[in-house]
Backbone as XML, in Angstrom:
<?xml version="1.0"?>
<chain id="A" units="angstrom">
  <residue number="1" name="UNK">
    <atom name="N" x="-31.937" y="5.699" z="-24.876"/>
    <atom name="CA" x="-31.162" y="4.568" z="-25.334"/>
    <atom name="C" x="-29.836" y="4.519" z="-24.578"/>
  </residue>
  <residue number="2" name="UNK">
    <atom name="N" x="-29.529" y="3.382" z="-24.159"/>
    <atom name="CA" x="-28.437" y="3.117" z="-23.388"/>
    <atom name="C" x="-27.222" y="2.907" z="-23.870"/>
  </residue>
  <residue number="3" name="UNK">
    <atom name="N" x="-26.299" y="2.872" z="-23.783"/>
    <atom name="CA" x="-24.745" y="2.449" z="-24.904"/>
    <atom name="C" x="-24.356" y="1.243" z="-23.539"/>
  </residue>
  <residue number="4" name="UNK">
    <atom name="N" x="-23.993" y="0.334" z="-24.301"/>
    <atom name="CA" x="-23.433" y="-0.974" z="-23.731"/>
    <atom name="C" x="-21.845" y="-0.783" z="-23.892"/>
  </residue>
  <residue number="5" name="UNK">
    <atom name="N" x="-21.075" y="-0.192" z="-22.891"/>
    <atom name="CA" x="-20.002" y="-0.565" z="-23.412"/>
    <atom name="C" x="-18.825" y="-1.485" z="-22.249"/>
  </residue>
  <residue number="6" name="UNK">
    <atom name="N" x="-20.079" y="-2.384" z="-21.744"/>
    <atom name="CA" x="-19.634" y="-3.659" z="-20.887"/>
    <atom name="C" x="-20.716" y="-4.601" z="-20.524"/>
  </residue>
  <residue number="7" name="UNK">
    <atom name="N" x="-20.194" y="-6.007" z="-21.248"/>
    <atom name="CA" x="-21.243" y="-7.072" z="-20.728"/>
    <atom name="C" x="-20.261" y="-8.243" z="-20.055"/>
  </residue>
  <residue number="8" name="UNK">
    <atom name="N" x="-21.203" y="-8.727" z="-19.192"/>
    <atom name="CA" x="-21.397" y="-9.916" z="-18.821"/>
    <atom name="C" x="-20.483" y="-11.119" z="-19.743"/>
  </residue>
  <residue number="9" name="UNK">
    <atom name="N" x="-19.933" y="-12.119" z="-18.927"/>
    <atom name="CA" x="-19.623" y="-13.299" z="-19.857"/>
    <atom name="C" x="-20.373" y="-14.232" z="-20.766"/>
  </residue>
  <residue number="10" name="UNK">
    <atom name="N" x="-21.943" y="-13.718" z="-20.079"/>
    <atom name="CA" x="-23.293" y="-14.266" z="-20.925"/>
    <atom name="C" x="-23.907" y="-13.274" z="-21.904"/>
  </residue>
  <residue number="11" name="UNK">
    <atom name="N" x="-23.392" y="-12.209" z="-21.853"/>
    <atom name="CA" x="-23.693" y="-11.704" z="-22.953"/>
    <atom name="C" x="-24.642" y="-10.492" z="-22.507"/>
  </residue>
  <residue number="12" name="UNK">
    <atom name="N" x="-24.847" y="-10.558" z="-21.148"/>
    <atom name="CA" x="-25.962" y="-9.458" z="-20.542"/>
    <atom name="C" x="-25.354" y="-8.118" z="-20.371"/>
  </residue>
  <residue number="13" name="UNK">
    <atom name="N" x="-25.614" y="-7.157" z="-20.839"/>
    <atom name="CA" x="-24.827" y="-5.446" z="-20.398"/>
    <atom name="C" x="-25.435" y="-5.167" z="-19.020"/>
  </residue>
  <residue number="14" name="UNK">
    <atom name="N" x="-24.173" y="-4.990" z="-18.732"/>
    <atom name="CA" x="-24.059" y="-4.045" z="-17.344"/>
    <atom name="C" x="-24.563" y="-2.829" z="-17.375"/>
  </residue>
  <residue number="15" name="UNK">
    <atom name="N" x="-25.501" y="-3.197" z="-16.653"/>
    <atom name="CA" x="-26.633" y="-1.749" z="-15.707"/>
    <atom name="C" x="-25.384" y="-0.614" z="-15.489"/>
  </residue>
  <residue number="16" name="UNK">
    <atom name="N" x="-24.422" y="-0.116" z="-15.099"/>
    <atom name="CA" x="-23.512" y="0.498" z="-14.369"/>
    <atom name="C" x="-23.085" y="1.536" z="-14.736"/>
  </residue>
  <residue number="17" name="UNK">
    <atom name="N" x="-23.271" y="2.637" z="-13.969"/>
    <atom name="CA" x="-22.627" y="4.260" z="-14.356"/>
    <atom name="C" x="-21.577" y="4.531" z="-14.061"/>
  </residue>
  <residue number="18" name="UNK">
    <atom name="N" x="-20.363" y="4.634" z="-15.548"/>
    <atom name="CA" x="-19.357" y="5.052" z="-15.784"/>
    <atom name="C" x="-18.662" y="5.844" z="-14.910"/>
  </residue>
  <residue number="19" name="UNK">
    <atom name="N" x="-19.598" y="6.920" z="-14.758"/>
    <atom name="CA" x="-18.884" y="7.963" z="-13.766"/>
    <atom name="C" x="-19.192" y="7.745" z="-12.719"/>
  </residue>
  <residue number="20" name="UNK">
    <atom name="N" x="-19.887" y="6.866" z="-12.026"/>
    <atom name="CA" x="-19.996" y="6.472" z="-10.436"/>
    <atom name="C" x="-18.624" y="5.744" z="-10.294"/>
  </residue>
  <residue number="21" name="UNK">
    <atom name="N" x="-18.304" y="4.481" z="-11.454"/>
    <atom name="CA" x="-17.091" y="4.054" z="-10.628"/>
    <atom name="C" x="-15.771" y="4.664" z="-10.771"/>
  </residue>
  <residue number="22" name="UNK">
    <atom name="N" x="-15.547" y="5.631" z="-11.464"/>
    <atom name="CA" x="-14.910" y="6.677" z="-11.649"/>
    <atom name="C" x="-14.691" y="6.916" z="-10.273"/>
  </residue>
  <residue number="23" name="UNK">
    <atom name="N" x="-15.644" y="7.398" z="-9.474"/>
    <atom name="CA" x="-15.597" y="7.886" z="-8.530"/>
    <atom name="C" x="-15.241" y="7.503" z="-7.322"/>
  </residue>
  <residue number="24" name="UNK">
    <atom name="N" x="-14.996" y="5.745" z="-7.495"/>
    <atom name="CA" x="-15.236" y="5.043" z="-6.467"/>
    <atom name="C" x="-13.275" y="5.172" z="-5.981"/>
  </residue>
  <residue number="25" name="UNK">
    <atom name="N" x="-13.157" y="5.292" z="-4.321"/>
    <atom name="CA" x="-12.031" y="5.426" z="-4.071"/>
    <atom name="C" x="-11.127" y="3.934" z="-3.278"/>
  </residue>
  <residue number="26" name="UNK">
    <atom name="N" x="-10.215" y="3.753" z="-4.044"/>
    <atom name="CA" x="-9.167" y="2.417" z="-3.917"/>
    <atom name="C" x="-7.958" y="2.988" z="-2.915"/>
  </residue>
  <residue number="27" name="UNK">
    <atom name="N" x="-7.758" y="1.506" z="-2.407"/>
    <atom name="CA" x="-6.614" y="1.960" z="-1.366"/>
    <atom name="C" x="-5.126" y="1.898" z="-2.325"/>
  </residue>
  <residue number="28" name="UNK">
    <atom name="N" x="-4.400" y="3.058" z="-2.046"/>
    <atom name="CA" x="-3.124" y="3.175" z="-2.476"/>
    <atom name="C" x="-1.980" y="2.791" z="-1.237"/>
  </residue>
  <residue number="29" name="UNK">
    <atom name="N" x="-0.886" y="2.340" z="-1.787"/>
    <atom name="CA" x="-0.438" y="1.448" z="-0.758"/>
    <atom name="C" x="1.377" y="2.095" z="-1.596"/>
  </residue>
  <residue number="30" name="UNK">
    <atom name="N" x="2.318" y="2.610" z="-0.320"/>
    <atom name="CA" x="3.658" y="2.554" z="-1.543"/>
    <atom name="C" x="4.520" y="1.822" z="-0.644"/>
  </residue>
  <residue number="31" name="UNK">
    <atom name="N" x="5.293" y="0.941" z="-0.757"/>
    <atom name="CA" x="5.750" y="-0.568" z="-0.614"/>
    <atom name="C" x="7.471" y="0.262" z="0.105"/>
  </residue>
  <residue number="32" name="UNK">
    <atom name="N" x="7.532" y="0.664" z="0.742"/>
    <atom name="CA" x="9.504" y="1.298" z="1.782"/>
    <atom name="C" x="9.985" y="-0.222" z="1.138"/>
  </residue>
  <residue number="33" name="UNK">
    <atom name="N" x="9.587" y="-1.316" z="1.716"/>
    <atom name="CA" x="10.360" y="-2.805" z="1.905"/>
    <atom name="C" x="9.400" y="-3.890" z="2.750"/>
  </residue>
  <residue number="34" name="UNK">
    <atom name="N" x="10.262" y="-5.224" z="2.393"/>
    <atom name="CA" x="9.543" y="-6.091" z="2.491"/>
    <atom name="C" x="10.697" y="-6.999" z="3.189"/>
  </residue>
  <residue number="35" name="UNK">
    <atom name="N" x="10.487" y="-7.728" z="4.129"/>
    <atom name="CA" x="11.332" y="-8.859" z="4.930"/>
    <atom name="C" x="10.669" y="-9.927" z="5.725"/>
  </residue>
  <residue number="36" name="UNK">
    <atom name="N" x="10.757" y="-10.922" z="5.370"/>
    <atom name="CA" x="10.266" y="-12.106" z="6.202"/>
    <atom name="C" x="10.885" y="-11.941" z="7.852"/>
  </residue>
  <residue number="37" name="UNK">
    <atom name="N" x="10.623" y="-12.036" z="9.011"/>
    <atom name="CA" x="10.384" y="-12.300" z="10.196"/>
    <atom name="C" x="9.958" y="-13.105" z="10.562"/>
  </residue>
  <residue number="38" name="UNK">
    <atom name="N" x="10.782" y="-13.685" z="11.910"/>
    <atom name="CA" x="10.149" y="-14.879" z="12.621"/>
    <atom name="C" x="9.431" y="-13.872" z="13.876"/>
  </residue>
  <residue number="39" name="UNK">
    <atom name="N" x="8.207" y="-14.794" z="14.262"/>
    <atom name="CA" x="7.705" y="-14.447" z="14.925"/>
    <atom name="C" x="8.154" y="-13.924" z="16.462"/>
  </residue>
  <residue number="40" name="UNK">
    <atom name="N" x="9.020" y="-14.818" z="16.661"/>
    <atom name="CA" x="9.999" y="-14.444" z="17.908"/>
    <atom name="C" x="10.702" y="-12.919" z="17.659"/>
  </residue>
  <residue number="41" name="UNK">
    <atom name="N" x="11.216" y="-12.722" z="16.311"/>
    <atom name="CA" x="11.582" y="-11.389" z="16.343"/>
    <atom name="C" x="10.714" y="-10.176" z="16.291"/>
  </residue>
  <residue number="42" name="UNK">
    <atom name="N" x="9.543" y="-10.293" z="16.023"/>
    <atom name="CA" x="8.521" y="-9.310" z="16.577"/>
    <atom name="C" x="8.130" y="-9.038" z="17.793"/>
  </residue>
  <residue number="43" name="UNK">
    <atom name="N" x="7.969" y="-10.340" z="18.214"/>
    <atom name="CA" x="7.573" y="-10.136" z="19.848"/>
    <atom name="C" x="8.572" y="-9.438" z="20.946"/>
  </residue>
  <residue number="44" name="UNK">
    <atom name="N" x="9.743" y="-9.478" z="19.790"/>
    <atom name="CA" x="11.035" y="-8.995" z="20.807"/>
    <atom name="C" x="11.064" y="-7.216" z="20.426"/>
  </residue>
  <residue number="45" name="UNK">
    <atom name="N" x="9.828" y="-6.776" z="19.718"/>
    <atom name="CA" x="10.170" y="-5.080" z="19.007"/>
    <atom name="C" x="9.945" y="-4.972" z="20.580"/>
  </residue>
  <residue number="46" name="UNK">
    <atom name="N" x="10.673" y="-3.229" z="20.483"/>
    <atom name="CA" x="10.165" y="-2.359" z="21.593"/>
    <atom name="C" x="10.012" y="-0.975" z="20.555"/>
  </residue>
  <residue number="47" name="UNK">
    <atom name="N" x="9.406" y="0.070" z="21.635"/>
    <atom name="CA" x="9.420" y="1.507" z="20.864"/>
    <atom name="C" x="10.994" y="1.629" z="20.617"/>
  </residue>
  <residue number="48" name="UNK">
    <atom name="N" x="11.102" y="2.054" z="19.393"/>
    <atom name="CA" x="12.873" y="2.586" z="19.001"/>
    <atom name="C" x="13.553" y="1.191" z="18.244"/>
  </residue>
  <residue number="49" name="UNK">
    <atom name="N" x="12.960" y="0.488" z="18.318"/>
    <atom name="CA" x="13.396" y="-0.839" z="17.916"/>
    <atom name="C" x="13.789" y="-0.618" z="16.443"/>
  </residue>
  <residue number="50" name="UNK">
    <atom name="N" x="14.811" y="-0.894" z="15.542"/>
    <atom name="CA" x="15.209" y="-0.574" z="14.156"/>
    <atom name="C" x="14.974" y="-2.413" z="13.444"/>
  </residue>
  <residue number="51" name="UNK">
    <atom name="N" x="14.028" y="-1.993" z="12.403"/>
    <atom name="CA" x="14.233" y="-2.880" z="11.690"/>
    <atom name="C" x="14.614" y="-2.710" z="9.923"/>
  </residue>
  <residue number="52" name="UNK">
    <atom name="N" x="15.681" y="-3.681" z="10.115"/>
    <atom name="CA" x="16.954" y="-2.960" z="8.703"/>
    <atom name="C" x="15.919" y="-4.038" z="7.186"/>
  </residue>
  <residue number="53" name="UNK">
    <atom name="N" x="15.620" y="-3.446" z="6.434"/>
    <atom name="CA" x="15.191" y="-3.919" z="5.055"/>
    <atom name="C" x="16.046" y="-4.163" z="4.191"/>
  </residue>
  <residue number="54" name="UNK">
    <atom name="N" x="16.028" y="-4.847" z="3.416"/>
    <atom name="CA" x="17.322" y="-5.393" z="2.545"/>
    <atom name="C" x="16.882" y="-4.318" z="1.020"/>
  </residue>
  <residue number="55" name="UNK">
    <atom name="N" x="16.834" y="-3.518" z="1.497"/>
    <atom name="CA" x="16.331" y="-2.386" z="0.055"/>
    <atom name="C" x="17.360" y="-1.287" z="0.399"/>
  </residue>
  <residue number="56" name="UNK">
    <atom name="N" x="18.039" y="-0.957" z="-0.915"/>
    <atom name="CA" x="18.850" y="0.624" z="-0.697"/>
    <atom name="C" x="18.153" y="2.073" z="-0.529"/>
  </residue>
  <residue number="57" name="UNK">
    <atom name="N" x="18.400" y="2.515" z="0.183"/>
    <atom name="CA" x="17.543" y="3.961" z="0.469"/>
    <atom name="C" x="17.466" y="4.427" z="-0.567"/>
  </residue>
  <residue number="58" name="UNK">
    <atom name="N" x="18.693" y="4.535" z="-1.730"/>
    <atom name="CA" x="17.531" y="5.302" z="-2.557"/>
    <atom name="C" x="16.832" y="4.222" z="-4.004"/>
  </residue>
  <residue number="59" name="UNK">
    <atom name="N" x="16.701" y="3.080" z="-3.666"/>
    <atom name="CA" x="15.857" y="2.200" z="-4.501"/>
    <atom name="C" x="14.481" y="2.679" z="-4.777"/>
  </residue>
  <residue number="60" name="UNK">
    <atom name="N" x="13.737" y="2.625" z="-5.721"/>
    <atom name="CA" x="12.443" y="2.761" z="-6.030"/>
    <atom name="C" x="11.756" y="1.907" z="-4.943"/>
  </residue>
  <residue number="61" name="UNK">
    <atom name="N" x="10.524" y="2.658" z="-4.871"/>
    <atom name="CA" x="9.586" y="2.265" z="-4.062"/>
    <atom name="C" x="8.624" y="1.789" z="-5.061"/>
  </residue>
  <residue number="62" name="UNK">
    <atom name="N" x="8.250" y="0.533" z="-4.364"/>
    <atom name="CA" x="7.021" y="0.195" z="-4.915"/>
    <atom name="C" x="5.516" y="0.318" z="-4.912"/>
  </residue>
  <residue number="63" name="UNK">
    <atom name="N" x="4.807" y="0.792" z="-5.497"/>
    <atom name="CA" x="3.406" y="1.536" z="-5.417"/>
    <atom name="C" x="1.832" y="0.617" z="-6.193"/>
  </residue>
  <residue number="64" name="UNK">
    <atom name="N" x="1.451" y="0.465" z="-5.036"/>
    <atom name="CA" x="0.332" y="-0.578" z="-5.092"/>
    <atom name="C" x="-1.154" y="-0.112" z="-4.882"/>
  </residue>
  <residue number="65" name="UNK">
    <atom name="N" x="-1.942" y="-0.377" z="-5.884"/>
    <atom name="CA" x="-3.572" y="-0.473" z="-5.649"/>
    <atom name="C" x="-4.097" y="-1.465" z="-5.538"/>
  </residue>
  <residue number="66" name="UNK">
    <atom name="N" x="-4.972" y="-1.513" z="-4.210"/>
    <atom name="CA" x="-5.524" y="-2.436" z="-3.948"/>
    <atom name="C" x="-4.376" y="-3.574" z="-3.592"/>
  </residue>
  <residue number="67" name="UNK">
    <atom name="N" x="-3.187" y="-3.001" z="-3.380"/>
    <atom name="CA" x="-2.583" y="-4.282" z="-3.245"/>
    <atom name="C" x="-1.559" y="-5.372" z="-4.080"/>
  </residue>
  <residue number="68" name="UNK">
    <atom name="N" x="-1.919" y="-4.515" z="-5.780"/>
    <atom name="CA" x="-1.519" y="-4.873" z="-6.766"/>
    <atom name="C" x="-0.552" y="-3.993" z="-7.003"/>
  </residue>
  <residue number="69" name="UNK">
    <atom name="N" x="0.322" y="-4.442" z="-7.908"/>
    <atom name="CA" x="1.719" y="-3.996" z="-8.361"/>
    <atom name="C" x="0.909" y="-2.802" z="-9.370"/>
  </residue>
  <residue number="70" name="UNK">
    <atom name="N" x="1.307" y="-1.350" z="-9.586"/>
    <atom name="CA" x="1.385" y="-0.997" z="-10.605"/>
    <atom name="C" x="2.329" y="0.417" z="-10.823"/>
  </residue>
  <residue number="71" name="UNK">
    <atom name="N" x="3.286" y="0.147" z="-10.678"/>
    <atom name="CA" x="4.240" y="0.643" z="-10.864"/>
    <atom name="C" x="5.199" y="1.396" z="-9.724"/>
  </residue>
  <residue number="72" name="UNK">
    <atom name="N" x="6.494" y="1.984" z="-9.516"/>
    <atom name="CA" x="7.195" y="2.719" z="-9.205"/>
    <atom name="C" x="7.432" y="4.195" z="-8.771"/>
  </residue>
  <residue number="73" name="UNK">
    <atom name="N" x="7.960" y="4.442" z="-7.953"/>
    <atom name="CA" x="8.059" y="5.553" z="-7.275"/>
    <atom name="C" x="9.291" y="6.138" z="-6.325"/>
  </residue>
  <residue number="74" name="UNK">
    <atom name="N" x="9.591" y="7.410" z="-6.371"/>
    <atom name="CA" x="10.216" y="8.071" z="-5.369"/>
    <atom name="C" x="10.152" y="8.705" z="-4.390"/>
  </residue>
  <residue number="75" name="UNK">
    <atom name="N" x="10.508" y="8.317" z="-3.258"/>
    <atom name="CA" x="9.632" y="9.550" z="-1.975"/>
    <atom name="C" x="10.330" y="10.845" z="-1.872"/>
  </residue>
  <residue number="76" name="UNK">
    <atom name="N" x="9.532" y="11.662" z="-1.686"/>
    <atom name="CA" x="9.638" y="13.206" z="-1.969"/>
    <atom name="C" x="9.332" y="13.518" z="-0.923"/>
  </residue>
  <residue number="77" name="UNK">
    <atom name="N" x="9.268" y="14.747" z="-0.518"/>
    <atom name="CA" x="8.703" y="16.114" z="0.990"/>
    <atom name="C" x="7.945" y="16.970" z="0.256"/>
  </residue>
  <residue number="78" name="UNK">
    <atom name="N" x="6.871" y="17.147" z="0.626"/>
    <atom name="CA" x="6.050" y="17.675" z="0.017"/>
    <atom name="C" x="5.497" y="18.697" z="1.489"/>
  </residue>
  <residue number="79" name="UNK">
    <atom name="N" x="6.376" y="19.941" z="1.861"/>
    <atom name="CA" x="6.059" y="20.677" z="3.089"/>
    <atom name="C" x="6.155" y="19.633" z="4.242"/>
  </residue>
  <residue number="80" name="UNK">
    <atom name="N" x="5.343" y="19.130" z="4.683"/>
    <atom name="CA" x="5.861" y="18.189" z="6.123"/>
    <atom name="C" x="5.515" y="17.240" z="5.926"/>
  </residue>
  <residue number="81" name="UNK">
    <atom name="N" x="4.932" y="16.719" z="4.904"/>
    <atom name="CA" x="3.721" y="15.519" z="4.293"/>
    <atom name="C" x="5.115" y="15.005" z="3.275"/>
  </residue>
  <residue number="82" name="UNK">
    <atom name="N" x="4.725" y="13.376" z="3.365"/>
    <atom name="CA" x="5.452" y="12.523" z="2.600"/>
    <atom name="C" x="5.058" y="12.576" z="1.251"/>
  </residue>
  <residue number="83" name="UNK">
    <atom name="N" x="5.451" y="12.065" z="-0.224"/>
    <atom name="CA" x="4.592" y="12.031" z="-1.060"/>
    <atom name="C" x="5.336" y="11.165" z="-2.127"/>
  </residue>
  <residue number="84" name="UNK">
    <atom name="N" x="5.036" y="10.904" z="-3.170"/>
    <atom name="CA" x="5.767" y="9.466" z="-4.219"/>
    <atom name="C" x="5.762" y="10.311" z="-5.594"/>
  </residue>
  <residue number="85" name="UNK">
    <atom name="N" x="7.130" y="10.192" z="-5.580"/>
    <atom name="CA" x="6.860" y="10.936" z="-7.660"/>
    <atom name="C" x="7.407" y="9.746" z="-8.473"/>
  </residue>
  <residue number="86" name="UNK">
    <atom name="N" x="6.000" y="9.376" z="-9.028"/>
    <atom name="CA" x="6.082" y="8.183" z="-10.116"/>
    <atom name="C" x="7.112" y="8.001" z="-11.093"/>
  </residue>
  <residue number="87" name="UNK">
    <atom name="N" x="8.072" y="7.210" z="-11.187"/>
    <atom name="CA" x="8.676" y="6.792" z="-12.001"/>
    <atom name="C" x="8.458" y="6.022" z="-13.168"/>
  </residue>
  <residue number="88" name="UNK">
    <atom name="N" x="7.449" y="5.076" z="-12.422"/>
    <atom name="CA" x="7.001" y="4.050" z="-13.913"/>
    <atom name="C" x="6.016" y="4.185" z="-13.433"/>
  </residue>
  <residue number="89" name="UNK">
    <atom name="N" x="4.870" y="3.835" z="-14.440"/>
    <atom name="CA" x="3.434" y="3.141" z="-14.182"/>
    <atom name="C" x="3.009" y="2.042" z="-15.245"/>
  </residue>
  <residue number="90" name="UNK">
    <atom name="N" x="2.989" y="1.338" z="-14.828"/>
    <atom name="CA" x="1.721" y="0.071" z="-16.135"/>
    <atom name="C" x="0.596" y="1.065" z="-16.788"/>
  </residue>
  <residue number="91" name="UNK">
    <atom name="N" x="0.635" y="0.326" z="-17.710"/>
    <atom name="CA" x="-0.727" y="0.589" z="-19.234"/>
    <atom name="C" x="-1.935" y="1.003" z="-18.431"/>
  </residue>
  <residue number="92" name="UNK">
    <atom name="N" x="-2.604" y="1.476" z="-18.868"/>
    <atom name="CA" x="-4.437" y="1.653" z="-18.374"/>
    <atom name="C" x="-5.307" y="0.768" z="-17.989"/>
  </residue>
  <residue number="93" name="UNK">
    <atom name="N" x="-4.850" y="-0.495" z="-18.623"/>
    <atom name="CA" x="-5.911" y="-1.511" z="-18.687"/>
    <atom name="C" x="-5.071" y="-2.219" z="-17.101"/>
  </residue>
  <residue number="94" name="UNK">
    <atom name="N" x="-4.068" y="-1.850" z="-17.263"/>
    <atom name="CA" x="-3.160" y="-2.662" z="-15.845"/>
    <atom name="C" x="-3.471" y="-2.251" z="-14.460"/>
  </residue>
  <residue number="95" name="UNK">
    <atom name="N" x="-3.689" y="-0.683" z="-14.692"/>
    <atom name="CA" x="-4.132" y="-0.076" z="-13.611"/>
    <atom name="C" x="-5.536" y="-0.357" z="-12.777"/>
  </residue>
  <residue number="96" name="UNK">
    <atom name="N" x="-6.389" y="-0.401" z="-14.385"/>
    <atom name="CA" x="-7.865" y="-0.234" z="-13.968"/>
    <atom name="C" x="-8.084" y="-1.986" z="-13.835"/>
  </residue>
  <residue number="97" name="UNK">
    <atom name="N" x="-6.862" y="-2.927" z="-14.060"/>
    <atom name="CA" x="-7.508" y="-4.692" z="-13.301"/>
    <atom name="C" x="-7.219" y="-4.399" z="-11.658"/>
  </residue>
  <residue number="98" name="UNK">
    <atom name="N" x="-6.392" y="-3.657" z="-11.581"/>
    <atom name="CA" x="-5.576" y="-3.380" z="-10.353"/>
    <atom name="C" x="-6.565" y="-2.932" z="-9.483"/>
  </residue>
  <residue number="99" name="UNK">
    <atom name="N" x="-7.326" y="-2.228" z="-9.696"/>
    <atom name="CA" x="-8.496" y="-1.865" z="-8.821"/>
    <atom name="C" x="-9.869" y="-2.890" z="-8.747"/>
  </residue>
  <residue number="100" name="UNK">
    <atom name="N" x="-10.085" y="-3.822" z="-9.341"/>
    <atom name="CA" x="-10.763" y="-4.808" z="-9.183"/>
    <atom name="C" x="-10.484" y="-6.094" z="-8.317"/>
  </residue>
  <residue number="101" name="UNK">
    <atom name="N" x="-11.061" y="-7.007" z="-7.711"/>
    <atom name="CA" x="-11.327" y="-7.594" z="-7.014"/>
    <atom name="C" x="-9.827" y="-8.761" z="-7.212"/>
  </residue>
  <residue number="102" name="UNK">
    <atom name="N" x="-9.537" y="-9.549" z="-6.224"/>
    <atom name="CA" x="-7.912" y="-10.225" z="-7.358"/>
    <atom name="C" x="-8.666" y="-11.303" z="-7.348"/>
  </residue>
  <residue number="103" name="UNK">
    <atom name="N" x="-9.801" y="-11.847" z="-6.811"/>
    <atom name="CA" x="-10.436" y="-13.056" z="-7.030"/>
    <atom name="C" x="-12.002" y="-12.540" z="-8.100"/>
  </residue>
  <residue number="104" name="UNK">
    <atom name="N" x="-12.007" y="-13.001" z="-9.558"/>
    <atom name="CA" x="-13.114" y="-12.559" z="-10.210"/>
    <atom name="C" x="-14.453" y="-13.057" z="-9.476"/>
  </residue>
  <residue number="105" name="UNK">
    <atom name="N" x="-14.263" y="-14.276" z="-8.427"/>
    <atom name="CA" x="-15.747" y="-15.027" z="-7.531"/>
    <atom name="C" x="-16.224" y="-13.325" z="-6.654"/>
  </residue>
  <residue number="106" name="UNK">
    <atom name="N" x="-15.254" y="-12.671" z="-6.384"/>
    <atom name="CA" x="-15.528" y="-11.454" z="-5.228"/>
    <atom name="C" x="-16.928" y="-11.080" z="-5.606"/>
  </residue>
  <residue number="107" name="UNK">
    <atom name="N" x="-16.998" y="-11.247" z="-7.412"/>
    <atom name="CA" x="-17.946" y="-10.124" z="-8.103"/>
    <atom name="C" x="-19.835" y="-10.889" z="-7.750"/>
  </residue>
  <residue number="108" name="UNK">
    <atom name="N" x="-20.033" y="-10.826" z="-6.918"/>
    <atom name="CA" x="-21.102" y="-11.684" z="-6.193"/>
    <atom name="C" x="-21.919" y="-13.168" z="-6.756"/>
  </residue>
  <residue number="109" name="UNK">
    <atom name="N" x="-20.619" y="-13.964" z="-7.895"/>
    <atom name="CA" x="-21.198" y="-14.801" z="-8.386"/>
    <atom name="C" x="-21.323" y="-14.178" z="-9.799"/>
  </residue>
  <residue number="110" name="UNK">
    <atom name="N" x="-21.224" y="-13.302" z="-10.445"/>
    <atom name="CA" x="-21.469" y="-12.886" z="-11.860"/>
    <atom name="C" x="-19.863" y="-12.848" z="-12.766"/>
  </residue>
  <residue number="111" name="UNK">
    <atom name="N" x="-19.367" y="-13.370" z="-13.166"/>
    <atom name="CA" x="-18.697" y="-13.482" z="-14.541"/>
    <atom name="C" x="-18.206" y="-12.387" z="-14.609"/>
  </residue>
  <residue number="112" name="UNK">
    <atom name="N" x="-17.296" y="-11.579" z="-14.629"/>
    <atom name="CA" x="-17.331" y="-10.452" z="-15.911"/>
    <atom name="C" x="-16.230" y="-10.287" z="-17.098"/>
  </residue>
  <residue number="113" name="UNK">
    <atom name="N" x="-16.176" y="-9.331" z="-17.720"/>
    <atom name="CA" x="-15.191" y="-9.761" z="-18.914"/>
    <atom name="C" x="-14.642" y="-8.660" z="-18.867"/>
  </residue>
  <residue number="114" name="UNK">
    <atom name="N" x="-13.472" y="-8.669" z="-18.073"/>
    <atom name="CA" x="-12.359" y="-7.744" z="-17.812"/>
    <atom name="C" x="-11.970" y="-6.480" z="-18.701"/>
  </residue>
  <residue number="115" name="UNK">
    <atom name="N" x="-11.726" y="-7.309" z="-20.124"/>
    <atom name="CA" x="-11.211" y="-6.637" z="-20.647"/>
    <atom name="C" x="-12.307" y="-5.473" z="-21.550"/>
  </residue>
  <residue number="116" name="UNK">
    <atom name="N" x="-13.539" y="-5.747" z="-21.096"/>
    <atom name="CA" x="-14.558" y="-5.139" z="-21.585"/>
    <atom name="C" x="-14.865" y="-3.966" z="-20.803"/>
  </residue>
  <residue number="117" name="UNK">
    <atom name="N" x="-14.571" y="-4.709" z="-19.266"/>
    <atom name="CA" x="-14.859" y="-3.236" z="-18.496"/>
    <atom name="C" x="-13.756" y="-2.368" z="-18.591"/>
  </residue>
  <residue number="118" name="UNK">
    <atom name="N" x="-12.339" y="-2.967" z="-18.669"/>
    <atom name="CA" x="-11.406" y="-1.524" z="-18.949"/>
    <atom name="C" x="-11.690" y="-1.268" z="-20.055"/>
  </residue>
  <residue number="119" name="UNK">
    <atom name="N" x="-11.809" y="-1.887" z="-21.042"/>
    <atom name="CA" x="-12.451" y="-0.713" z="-22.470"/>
    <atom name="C" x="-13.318" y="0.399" z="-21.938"/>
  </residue>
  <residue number="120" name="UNK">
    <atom name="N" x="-14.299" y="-0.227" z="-21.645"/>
    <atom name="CA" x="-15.762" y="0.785" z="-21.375"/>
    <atom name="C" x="-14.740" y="2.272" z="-20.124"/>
  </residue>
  <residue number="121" name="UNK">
    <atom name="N" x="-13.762" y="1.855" z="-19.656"/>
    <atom name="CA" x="-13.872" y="2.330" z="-18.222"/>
    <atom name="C" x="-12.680" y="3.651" z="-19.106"/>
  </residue>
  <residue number="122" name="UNK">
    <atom name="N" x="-12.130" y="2.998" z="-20.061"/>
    <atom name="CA" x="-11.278" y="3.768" z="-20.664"/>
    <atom name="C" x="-11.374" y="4.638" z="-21.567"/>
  </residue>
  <residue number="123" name="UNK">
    <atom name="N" x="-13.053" y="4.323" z="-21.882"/>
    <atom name="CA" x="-13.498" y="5.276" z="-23.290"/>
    <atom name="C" x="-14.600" y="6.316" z="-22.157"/>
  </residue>
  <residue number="124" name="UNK">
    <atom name="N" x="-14.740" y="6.537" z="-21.223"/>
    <atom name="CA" x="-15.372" y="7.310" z="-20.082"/>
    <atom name="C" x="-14.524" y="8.403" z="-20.074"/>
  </residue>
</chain>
């Protein structure tokens, strides 16, 4: 016997193993700064070229899955390797939309009901 603990917008349960997408790995992304550029000023970089961000060095960094906002961070040295010690993070359910598709059409034409799969994804 199967436990349904995600369906469809029609009402159909998802075939899908919990711990497979558990497993599945998302791009993490942590945000230094952000500045609009004209194209002319790119074409003008060279190697060594400094480009100044309108962010204070020690401002939080912003830390993204998939692309999506979910929360804050500090950059650290971690031996010679860079690394982010979280300051904030969004709720569970914020995290786990964050790793889904940002257009629901991505999902090959099937519906799904969001808030069903972070339940299911959260009781795993």
């Amino acid at each position: 016997r199967v436990k349904c603990g995600a369906k469809f917008a029609d009402g159909v349960c998802m075939a899908a193993d919990l711990n497979s997408i558990l497993k599945l790995e998302v791009p993490l992304v942590v945000v230094l700064g952000e500045r609009p550029l004209k194209i002319n000023e790119i074409r003008s970089w060279v190697p060594g070229s400094i480009i100044e961000l309108a962010k204070g060095a020690e401002a939080d960094l912003e830390v993204r899955v998939n692309n999506k906002f979910i929360g804050t961070g500090t950059a650290v040295k971690i031996g010679e390797n860079f690394g982010i010690q979280v300051n904030y993070i969004g709720d569970s359910a914020e995290r786990i939309a964050a790793m889904g598709p940002s257009d629901p059409a991505d999902l090959d034409g099937e519906d799904m009901d969001a808030e069903s799969l972070a339940a299911a994804l959260l009781d795993a």
